[in-house]
N, C-alpha and C positions, 0 to 999 in steps of 0.2 A: 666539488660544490658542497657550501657547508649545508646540514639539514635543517630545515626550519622550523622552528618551535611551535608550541601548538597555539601561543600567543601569535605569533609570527602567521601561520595560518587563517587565524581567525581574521585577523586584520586584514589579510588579502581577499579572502573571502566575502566577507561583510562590505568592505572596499569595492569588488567586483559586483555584487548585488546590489548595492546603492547605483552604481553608474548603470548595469546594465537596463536596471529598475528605471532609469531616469530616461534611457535612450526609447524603451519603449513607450514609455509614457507618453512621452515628448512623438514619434516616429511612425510605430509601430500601432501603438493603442490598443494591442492585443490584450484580452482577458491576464492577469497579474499572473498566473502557475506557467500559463501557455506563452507568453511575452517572454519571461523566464527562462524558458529553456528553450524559445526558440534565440534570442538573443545570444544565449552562451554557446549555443551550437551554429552560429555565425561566426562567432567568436572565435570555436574552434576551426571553422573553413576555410578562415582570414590566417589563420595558424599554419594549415597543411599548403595555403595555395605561397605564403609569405616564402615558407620553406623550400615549396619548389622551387619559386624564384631566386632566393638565394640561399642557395643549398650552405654553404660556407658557416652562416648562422649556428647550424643545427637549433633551430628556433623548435620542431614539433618535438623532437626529443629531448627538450631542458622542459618545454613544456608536458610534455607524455611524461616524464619524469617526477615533475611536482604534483599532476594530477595522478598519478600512480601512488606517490606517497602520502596519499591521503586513504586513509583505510572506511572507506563507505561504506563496509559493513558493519564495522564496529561502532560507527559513530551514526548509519541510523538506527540497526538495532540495539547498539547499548546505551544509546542518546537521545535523539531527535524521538521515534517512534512513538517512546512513551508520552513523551509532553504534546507531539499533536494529536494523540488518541484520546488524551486524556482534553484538549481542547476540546477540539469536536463532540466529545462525549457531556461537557460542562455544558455547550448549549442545547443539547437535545431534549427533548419535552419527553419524560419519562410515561408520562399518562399517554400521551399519542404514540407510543414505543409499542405501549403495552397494549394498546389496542391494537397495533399490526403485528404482535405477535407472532403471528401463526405464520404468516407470507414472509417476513422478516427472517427467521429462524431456519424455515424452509430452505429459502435462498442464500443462507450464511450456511448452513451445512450441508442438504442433500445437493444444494445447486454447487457447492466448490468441489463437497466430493467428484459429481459426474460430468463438473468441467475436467477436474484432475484426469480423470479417467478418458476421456476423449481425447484429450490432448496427449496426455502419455502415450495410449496407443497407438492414434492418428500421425506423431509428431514419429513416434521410431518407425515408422511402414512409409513417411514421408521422406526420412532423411535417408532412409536405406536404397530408395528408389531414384536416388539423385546421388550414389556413390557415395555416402554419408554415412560411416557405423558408429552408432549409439549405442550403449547397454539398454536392454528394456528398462532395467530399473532406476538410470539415468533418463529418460523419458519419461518416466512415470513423475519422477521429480520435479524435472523440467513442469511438466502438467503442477504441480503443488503448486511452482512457486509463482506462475504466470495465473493460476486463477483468481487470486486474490482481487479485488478490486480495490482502488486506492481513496483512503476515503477523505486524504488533504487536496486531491483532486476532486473530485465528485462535490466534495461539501460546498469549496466555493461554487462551481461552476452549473451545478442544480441549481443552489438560489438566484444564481445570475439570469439564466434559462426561464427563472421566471415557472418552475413547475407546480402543479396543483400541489398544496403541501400534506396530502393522504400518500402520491407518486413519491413527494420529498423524503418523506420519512421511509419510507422503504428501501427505497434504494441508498439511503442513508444508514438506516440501520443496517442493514446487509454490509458496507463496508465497514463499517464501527468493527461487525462480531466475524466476518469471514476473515479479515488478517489473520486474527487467533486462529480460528479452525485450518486458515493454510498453511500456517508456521507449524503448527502440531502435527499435520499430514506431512508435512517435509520434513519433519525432525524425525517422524517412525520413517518413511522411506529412505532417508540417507542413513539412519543406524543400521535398519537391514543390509543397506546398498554397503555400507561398512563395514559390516558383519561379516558377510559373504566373500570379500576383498581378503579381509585378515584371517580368517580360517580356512583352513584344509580342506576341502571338501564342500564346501556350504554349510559347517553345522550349526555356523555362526550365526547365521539368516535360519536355521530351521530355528534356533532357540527362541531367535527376538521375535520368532511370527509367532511360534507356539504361547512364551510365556511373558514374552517381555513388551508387545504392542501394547496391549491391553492397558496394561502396568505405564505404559508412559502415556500412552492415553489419557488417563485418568491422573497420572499428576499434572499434566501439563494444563489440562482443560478443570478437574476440579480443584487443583492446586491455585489455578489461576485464577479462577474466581470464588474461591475463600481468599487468598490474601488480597483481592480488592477490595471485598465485603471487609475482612476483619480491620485492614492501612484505611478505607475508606471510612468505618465507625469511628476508631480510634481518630482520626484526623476532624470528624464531626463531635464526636466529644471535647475536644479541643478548644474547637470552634463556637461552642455552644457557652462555653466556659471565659469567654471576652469577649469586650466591642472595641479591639484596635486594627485598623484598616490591613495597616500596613503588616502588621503580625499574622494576621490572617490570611494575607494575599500570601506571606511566608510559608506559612502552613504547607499550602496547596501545590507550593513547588518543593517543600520538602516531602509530600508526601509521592508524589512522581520519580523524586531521587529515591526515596527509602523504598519505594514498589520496582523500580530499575534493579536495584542494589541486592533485596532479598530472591529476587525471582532468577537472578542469574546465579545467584549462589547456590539456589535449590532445585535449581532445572525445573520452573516448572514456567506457565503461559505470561509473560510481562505482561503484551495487548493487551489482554482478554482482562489483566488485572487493573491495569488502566483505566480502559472501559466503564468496567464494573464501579471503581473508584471515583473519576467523572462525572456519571449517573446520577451515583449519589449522594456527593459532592454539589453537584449542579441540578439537584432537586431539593431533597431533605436539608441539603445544608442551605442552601440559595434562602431554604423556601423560612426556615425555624431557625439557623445559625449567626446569620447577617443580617445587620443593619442595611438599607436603601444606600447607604454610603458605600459602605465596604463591595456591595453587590457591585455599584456603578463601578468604585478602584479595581474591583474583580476583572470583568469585563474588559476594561482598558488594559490590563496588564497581559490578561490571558489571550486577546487579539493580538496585541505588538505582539505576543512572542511564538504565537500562532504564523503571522504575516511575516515576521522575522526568520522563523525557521522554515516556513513555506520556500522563501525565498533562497536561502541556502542550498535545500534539499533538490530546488529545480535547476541552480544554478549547475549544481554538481549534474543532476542527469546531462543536462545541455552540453558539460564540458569533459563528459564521461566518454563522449564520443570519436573522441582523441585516441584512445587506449584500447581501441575494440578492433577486429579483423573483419572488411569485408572484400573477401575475394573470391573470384570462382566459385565454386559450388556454395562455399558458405553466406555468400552475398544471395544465391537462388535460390538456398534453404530460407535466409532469413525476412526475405518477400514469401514467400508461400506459405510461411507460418501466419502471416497477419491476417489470410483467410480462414486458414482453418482457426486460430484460436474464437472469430467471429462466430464461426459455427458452432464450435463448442461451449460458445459463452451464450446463444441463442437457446440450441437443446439445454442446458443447463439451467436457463429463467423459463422456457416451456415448459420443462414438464413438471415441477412444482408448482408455477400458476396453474397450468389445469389439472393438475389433483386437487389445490384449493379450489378452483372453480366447479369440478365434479362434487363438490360436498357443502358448493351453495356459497362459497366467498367471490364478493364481488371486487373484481379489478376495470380503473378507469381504461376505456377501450386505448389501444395503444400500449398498453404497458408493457406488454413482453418486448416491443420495437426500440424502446425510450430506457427499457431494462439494459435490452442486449447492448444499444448500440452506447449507452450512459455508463456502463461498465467501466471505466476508466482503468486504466494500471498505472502504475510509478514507483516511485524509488525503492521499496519494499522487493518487488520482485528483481531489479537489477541487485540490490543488495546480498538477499538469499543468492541468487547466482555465480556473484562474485565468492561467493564463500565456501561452493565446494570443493571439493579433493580433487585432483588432477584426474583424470578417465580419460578414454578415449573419446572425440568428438567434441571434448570439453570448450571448445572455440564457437563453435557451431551453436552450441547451447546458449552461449555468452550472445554474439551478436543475435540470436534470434528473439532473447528475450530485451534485447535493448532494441529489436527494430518494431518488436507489439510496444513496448512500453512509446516510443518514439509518435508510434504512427495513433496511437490511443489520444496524448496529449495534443497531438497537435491539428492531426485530423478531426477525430472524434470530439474530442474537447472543443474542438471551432466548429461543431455542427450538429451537437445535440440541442442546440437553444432553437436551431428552426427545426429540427424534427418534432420538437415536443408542438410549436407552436401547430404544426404542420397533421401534426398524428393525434392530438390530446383535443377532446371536446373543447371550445372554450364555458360550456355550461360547467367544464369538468364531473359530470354525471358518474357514477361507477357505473359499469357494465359488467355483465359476465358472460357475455358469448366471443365479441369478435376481439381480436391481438391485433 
């Protein structure tokens, strides 16, 4: 079978999302991310059940085949990631950002930290218990890359939900900044987990804890936002400097390429540079750079391709499921995880709101519930997955973070709009006692 180009791809691709897009529309009428990949995970059941029937085909292995030859890690993280972060980021209201602050920041960093940590530990005492060996420090990873929240998820499906927009921005902000901070936790735990592999003894894991976390720490997270700050100025210099629509809208996708481009050359945070980039892009330049024209061209260009890659990115989770193992024990691992990551993504938005709340910050009643259970995952964490080193358990790992990410989209995504309706004042008052 000859391979297919990456022309050749797109076109099946985009091809595939236009009809499945249509079949839901038309059928289904499910929410656009959630339509998505339930559609293509139809898609692929109609694959497995075609197959059985007519074995002769080998219909799921030309199909496991082409959807294996497609590299979804590389093509969200060194593609997609940045242009929908750098979306999301272009509409968020930097003045309402900056007033949540404090709950915002909390929840992108202490709360991924001690998901990571819950999950890591909870996930290896889980899988060991059901004749499952993980390395701890395969578990701990596992924890990095499943905390993240997804924020091409969450962004549409919050405004759809209809949430107070003080709830909005928080939970929105939180996935904007926790990719970065989860990517950076998974990048120091797989170099130690590396380390320790390649060296003799573990001297290699003593070195990266003693000298070298810290050290990638601090390139990946202030690396990563200095070069949003320094690609975001420069691209608002730019900007400041014409009033042609179209040059402009150019800019802004070349500056997503050129923030892609330098941040994997330098190892240091793309997200986080993204983010940062967006922000200020889609404040300071929105607000002092653009004409009402180029703002409007803005907007329409950065949605289509916002909607566009949404669409890709869910089509692929949907049709990811072709390629994954669930049997026997790995199938019971990867139902048992979908409680426990609930609970560790509950403790992780409690106890940051109540230290904000112990020192007088007020949250709208419900918010830890509409937190935990709005938490959304997606392609990010399947991707990270897909991308580590061979280990033992390495299967196990795989389907359990595609049965959270699964059961996130399709469950949770189709029922956080009546919990909010069900658990949120409609005064939308803040509160600071009851969750």
């Amino acid at each position: 079978m000859t391979a297919l180009s990456l022309l050749d791809m797109a076109a099946i691709l985009f091809s595939m999302a236009a009809l499945l897009g249509l079949l839901n529309h038309h059928l289904f009428k499910l929410p656009f991310t959630i339509g998505m990949t339930f559609s293509a995970m139809l898609a692929s059941f109609a694959v497995i059940g075609l197959d059985k029937l007519v074995p002769t085909w080998h219909l799921a292995d030309s199909v496991r085949a082409a959807v294996s030859g497609i590299d979804f890690t590389y093509a969200l993280l060194n593609g997609m990631l940045g242009f929908l972060l750098f979306a999301g980021a272009l509409h968020t209201d930097l003045d309402k950002l900056r007033k949540f602050a404090a709950p915002v920041g909390a929840l992108a960093v202490l709360g991924t930290v001690i998901a990571t940590s819950l999950m890591g530990f909870g996930s290896y005492y889980l899988f060991d218990a059901i004749g499952i060996h993980v390395p701890l420090i395969f578990c701990l990873i596992f924890g990095a890359l499943i905390a993240p929240t997804d924020p091409v998820a969450v962004l549409g499906i919050m405004r759809a939900a209809g949430a107070p927009k003080n709830l909005e921005v928080k939970v929105i902000g939180e996935s904007l900044f926790n990719d970065g901070i989860g990517v950076v936790i998974f990048a120091v735990l797989v170099g130690i987990a590396t380390a320790s592999m390649g060296e003799v003894g573990g001297h290699g894991a003593e070195a990266m804890s003693a000298g070298g976390v810290m050290g990638l720490i601090a390139k990946e997270v202030v690396g990563g936002v200095a070069l949003g700050i320094i690609a975001g100025y420069g691209a608002y210099k730019a900007l400041c400097s014409i009033d042609e629509a179209n040059l402009e809208i150019l800019i802004t996708l070349a500056l997503v390429m050129f923030i892609n481009l330098i941040a994997f050359k330098v190892h240091t945070s793309s997200p986080l540079a993204c983010v940062i980039a967006g922000l200020f892009i889609g404040n300071r330049g929105r607000t002092l750079a653009m004409s009402s024209k180029t703002r409007e061209n803005l907007d329409i260009v950065w949605s289509f391709i916002d909607e566009a890659l949404n669409a890709i990115l869910f089509l692929l989770i949907g049709l990811e499921i072709i390629t994954f193992t669930f049997k026997g024990t790995i199938l019971t691992a990867s139902l048992l995880m979908i409680p426990l990551g609930l609970l560790a993504r509950f403790i992780a938005v409690a106890v940051p709101v109540n230290m904000l709340k112990a020192i007088r910050m007020s949250f709208i009643k419900g918010s830890v519930r509409v937190l935990t259970w709005g938490g959304l995952k997606g392609g990010i964490s399947i991707a990270l997955a897909m991308s580590l080193p061979d280990f033992e358990g390495r299967d196990a790992v795989l389907a359990a973070t595609y049965a959270i990410v699964l059961f996130s989209i399709l469950v949770q995504g189709l029922t956080v709009g009546k919990l909010i309706q069900h658990v949120v004042p409609k005064s939308e008052e803040p509160v600071s006692a009851s969750h």
